[in-house]
MOPAC internal coordinates of N, CA, C and O (Angstrom, degrees):
PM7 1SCF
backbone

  N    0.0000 0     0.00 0     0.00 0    0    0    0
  C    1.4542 1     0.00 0     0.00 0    1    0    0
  C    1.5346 1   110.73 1     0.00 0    2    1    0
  O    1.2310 1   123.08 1   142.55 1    3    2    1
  N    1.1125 1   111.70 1   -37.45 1    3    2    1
  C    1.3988 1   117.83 1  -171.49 1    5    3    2
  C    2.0450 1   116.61 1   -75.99 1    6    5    3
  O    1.2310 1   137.68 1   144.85 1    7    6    5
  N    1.2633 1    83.34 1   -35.15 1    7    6    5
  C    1.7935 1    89.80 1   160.31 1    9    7    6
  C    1.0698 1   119.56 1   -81.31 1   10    9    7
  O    1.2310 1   116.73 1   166.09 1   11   10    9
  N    1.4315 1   123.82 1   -13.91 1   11   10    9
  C    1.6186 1   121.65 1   178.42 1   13   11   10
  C    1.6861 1    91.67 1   -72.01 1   14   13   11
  O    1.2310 1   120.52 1   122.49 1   15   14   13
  N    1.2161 1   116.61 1   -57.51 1   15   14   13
  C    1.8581 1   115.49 1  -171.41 1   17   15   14
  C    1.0993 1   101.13 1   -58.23 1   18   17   15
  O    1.2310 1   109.46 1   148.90 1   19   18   17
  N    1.2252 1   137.37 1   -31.10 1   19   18   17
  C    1.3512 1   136.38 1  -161.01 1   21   19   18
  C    1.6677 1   107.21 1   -78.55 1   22   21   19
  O    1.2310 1   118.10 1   135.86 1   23   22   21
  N    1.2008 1   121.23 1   -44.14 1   23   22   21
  C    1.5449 1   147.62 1   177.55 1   25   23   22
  C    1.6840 1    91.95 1   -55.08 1   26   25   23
  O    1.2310 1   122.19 1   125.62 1   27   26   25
  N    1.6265 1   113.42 1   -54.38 1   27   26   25
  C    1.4973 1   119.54 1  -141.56 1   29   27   26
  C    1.4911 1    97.27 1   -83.67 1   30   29   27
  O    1.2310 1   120.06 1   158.45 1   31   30   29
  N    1.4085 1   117.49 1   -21.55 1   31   30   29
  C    1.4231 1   125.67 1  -151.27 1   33   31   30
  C    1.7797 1    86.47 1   -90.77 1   34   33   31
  O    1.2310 1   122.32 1   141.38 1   35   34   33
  N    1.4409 1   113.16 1   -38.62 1   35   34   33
  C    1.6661 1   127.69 1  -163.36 1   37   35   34
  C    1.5874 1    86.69 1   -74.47 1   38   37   35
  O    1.2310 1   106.31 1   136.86 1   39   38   37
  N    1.3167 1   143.03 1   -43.14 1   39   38   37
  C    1.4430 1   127.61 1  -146.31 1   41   39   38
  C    1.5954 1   101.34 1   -94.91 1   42   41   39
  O    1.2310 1   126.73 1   155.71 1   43   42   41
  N    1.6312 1   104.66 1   -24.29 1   43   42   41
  C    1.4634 1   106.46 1  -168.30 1   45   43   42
  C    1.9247 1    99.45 1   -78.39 1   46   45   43
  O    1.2310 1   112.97 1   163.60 1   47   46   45
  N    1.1074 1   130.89 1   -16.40 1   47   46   45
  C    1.5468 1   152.53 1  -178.47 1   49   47   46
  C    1.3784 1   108.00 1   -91.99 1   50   49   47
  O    1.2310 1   114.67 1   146.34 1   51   50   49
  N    1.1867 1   127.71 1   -33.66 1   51   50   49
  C    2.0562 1   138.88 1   162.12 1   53   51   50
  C    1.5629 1    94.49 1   -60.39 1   54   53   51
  O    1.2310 1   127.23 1   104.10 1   55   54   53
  N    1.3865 1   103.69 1   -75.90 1   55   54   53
  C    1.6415 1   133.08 1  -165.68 1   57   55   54
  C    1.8692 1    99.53 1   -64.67 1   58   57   55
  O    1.2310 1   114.92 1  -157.23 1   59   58   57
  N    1.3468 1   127.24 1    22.77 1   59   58   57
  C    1.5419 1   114.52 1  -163.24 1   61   59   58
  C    1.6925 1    94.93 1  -101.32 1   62   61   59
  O    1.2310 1   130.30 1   -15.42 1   63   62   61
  N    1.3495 1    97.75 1   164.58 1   63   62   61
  C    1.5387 1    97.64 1  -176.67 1   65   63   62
  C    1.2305 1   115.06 1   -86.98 1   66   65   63
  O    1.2310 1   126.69 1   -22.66 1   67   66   65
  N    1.7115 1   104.74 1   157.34 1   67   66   65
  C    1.4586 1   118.16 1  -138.03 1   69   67   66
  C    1.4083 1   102.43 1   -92.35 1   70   69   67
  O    1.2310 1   116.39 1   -29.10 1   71   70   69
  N    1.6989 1   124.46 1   150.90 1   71   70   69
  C    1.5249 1   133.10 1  -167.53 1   73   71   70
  C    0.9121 1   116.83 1   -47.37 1   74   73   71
  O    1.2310 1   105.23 1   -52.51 1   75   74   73
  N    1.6351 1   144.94 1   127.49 1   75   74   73
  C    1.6896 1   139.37 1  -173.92 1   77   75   74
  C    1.4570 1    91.83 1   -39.05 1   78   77   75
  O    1.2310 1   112.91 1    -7.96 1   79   78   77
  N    1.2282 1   131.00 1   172.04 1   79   78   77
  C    1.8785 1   142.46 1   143.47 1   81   79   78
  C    1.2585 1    96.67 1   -98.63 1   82   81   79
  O    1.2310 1   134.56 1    -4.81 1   83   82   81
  N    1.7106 1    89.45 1   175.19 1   83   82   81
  C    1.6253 1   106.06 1   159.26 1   85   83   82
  C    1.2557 1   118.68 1  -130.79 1   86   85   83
  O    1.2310 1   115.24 1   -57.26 1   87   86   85
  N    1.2966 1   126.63 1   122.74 1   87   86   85
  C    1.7774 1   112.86 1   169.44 1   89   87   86
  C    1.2225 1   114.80 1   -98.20 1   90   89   87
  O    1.2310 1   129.17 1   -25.16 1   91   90   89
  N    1.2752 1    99.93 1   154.84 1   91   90   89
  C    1.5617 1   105.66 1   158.85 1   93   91   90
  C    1.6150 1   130.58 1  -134.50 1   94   93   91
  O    1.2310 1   134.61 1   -52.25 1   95   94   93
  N    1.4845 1    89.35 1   127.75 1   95   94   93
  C    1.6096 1   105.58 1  -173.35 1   97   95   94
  C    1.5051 1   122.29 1  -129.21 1   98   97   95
  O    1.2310 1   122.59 1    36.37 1   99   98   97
  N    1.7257 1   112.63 1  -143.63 1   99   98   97
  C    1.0921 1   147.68 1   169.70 1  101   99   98
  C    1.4046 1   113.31 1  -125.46 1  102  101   99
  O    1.2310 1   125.47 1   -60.65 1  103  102  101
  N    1.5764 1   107.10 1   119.35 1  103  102  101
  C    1.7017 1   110.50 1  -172.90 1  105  103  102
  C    1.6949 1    86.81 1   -65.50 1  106  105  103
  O    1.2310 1   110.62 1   -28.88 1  107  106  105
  N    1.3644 1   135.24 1   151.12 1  107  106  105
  C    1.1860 1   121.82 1   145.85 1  109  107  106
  C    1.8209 1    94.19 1  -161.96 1  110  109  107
  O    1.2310 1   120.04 1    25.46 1  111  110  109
  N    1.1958 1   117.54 1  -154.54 1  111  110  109
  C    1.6489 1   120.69 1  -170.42 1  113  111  110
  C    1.3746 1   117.69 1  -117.18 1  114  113  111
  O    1.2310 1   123.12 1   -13.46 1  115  114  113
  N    1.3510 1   111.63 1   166.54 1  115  114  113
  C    1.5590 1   122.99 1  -169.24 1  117  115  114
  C    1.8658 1    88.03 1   -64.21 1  118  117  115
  O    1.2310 1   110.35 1   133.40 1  119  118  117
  N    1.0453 1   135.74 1   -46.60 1  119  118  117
  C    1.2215 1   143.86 1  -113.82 1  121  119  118
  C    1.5133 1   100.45 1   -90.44 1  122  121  119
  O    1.2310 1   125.72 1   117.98 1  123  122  121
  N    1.8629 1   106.62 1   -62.02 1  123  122  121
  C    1.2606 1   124.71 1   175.39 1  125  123  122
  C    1.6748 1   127.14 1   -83.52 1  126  125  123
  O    1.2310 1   133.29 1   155.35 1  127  126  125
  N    1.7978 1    91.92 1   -24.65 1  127  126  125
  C    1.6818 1   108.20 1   175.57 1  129  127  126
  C    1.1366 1   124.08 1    29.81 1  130  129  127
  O    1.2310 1   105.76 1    78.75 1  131  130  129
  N    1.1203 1   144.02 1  -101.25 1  131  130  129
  C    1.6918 1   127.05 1   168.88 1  133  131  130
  C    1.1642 1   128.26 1   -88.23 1  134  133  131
  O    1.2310 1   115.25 1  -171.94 1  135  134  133
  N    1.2589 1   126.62 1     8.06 1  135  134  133
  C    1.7118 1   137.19 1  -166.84 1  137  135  134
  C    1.7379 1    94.80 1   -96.55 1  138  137  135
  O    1.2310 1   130.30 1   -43.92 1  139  138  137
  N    1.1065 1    97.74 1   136.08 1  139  138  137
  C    2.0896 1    98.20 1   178.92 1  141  139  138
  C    1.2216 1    83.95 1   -83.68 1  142  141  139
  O    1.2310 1   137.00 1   -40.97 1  143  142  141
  N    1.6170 1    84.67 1   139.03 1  143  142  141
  C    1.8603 1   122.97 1   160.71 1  145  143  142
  C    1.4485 1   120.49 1   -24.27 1  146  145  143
  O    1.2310 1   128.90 1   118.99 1  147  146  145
  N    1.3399 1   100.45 1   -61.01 1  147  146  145
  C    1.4889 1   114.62 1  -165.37 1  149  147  146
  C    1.8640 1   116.61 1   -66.86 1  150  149  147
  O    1.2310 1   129.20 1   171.44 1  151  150  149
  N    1.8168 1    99.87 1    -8.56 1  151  150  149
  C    1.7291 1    97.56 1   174.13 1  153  151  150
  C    1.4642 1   102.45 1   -81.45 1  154  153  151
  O    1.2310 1   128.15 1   172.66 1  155  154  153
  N    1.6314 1   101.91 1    -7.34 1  155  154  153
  C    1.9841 1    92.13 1  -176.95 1  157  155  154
  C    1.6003 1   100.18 1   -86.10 1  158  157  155
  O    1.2310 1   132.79 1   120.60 1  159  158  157
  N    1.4004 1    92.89 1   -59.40 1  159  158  157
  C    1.9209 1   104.67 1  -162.32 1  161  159  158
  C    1.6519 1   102.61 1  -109.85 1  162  161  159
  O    1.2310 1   127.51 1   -93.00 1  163  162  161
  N    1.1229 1   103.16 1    87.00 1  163  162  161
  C    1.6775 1   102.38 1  -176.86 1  165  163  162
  C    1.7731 1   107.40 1   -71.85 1  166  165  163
  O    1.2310 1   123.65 1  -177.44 1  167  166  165
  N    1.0697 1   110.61 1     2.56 1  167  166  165
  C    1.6929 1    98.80 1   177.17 1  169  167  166
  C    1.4926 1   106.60 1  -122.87 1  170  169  167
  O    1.2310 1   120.13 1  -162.27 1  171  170  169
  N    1.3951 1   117.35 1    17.73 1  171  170  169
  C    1.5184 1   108.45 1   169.29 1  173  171  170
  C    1.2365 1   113.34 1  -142.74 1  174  173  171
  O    1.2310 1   120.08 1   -38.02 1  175  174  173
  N    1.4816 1   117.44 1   141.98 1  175  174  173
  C    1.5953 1   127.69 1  -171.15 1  177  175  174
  C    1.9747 1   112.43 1   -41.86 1  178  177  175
  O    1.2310 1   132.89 1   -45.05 1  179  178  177
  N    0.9986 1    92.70 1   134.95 1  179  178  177
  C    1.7875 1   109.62 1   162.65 1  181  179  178
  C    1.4389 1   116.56 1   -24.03 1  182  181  179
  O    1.2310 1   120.46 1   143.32 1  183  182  181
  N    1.5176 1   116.72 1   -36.68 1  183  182  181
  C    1.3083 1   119.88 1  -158.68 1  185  183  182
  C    1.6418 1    96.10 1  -109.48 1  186  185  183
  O    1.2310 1   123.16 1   147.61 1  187  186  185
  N    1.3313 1   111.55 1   -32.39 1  187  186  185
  C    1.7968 1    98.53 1  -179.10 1  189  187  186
  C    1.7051 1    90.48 1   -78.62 1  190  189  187
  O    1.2310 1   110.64 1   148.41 1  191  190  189
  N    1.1376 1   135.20 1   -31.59 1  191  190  189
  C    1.3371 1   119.79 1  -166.96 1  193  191  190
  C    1.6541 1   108.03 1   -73.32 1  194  193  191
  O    1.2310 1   105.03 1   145.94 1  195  194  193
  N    0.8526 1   145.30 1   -34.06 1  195  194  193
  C    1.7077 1   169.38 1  -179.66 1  197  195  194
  C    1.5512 1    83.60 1   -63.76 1  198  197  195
  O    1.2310 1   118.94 1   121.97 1  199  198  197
  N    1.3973 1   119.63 1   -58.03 1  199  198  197
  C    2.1265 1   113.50 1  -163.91 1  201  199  198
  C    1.2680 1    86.38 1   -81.43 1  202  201  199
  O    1.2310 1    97.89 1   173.96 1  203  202  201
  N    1.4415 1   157.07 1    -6.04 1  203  202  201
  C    1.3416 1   153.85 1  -165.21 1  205  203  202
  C    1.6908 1   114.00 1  -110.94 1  206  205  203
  O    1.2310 1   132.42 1   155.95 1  207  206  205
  N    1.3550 1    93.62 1   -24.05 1  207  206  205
  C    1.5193 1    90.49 1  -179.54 1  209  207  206
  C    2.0065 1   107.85 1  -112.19 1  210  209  207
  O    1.2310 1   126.85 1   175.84 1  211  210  209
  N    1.2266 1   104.43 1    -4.16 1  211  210  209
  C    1.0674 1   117.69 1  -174.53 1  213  211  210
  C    1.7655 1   109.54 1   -94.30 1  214  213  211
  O    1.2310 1   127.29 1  -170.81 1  215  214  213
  N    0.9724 1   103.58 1     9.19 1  215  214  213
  C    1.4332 1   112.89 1   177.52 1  217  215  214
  C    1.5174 1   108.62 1  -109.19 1  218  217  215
  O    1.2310 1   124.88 1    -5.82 1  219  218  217
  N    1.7239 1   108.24 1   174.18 1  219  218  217
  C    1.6014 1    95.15 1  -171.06 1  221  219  218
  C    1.8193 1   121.10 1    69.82 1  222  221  219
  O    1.2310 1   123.62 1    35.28 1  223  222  221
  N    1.3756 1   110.66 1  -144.72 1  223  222  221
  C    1.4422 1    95.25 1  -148.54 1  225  223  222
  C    2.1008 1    87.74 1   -99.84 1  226  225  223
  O    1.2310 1   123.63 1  -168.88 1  227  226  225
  N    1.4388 1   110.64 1    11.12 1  227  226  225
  C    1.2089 1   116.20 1   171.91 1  229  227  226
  C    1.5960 1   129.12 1   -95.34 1  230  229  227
  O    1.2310 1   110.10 1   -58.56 1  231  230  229
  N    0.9440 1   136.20 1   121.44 1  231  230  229
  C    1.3385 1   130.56 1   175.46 1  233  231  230
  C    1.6481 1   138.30 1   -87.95 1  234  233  231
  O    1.2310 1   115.45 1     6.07 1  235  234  233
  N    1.5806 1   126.24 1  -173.93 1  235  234  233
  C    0.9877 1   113.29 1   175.02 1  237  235  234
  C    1.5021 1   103.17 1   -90.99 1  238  237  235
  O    1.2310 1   124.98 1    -7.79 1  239  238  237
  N    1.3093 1   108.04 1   172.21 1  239  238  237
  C    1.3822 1   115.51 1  -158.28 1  241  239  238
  C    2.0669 1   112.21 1  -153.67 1  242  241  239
  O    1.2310 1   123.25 1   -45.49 1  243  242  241
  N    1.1592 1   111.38 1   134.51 1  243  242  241
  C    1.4374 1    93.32 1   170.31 1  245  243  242
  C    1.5165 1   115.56 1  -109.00 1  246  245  243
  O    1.2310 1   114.60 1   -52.40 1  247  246  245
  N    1.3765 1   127.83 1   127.60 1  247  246  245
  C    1.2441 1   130.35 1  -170.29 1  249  247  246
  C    1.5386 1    99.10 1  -116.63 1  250  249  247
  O    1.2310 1   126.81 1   -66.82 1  251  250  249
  N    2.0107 1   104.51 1   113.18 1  251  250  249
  C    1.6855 1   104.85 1  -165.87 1  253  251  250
  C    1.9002 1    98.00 1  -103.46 1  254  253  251
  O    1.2310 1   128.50 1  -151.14 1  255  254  253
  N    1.3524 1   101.23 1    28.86 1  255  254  253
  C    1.5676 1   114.23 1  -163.45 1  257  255  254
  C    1.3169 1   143.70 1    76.15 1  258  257  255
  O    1.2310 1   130.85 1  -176.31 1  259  258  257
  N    1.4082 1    96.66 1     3.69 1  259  258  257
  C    1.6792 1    92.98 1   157.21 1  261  259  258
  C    1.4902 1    94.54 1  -146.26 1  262  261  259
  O    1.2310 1   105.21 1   154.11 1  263  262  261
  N    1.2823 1   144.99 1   -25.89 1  263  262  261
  C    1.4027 1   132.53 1  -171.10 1  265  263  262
  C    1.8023 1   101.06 1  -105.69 1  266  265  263
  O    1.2310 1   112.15 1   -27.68 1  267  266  265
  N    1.3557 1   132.42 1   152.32 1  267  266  265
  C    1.3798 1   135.83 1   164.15 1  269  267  266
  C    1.6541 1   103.02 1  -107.98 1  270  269  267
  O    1.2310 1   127.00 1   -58.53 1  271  270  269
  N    1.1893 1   104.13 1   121.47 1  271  270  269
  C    2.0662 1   122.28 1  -175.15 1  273  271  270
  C    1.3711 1   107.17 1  -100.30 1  274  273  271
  O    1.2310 1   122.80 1   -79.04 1  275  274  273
  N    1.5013 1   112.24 1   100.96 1  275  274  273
  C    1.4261 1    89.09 1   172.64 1  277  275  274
  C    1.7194 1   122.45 1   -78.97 1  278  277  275
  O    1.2310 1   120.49 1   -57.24 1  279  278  277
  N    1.5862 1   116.67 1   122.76 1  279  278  277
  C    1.1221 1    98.87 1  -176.24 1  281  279  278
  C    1.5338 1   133.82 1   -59.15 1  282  281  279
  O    1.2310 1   107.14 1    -5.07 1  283  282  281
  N    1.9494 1   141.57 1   174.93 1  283  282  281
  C    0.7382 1   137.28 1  -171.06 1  285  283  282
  C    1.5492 1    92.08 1   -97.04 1  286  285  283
  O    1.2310 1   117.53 1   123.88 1  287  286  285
  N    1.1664 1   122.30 1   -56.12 1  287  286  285
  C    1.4672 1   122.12 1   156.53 1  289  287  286
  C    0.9412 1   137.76 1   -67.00 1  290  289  287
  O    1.2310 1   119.75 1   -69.39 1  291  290  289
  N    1.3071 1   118.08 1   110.61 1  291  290  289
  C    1.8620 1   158.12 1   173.10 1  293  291  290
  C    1.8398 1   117.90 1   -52.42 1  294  293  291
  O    1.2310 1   137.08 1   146.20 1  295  294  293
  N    1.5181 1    84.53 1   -33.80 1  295  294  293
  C    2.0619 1    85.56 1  -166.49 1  297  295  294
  C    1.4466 1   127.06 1  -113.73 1  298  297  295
  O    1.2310 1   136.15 1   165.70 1  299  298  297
  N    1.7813 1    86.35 1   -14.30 1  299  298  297
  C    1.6025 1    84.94 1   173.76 1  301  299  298
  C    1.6445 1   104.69 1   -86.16 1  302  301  299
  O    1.2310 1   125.82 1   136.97 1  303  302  301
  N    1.5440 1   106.42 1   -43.03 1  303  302  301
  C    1.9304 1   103.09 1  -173.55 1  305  303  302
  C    1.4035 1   111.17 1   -23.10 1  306  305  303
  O    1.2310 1   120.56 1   144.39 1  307  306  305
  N    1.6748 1   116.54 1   -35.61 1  307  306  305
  C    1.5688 1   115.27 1  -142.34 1  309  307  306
  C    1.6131 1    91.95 1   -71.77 1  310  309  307
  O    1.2310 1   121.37 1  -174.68 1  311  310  309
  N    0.8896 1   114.99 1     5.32 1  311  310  309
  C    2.0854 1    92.68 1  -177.92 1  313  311  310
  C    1.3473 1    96.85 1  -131.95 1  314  313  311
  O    1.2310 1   119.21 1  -166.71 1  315  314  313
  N    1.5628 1   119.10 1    13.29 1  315  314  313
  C    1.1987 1    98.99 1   165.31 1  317  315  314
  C    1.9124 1   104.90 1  -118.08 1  318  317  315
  O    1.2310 1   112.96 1   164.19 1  319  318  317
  N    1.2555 1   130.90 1   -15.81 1  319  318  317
  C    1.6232 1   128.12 1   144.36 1  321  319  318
  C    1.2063 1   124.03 1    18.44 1  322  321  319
  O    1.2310 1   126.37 1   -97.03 1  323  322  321
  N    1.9639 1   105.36 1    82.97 1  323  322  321
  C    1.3629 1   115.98 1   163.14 1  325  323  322
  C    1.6382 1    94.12 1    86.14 1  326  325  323
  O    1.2310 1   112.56 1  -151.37 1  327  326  325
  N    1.5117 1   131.66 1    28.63 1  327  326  325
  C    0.8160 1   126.52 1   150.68 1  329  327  326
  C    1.9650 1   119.76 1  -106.88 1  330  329  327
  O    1.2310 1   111.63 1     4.04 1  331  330  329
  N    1.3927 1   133.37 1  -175.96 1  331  330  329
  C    1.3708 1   123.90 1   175.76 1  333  331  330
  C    1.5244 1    89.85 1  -101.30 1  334  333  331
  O    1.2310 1   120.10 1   180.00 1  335  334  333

């Protein structure tokens, strides 16, 4: 019995979930994702256009230059929009 826990305790520590990452990007949205802001809304900043398109059925997103992430978090991105 005691090697069965012993086995179970070792596989759940093999099998354990995997180290946070880190990326690094550009907060921006599902919507526009790698295309700059300014080919949509040429008269308004990078960062109101990113909180503008990121609303609705689109989200925030991190684009680290070749992949677009949609984030799981919705509320913190908003103050960081079109920044790295």
């Amino acid at each position: 019995m005691r090697t069965i826990c012993i086995l179970f305790v070792a596989g759940l520590t093999l099998t354990g979930a995997e180290a946070p990452k880190t990326f690094t990007g550009v907060i921006t949205d599902t919507m526009c994702g790698a295309k700059p802001h300014s080919t949509m809304m040429k008269d308004k900043p990078e960062a109101e256009c990113a909180r503008l398109c990121a609303k609705g059925p689109f989200g925030y997103a991190l684009y680290d230059g070749a992949t677009v992430m949609k984030l799981s978090d919705q509320k913190t991105p908003a103050k960081y929009a079109a920044k790295r």
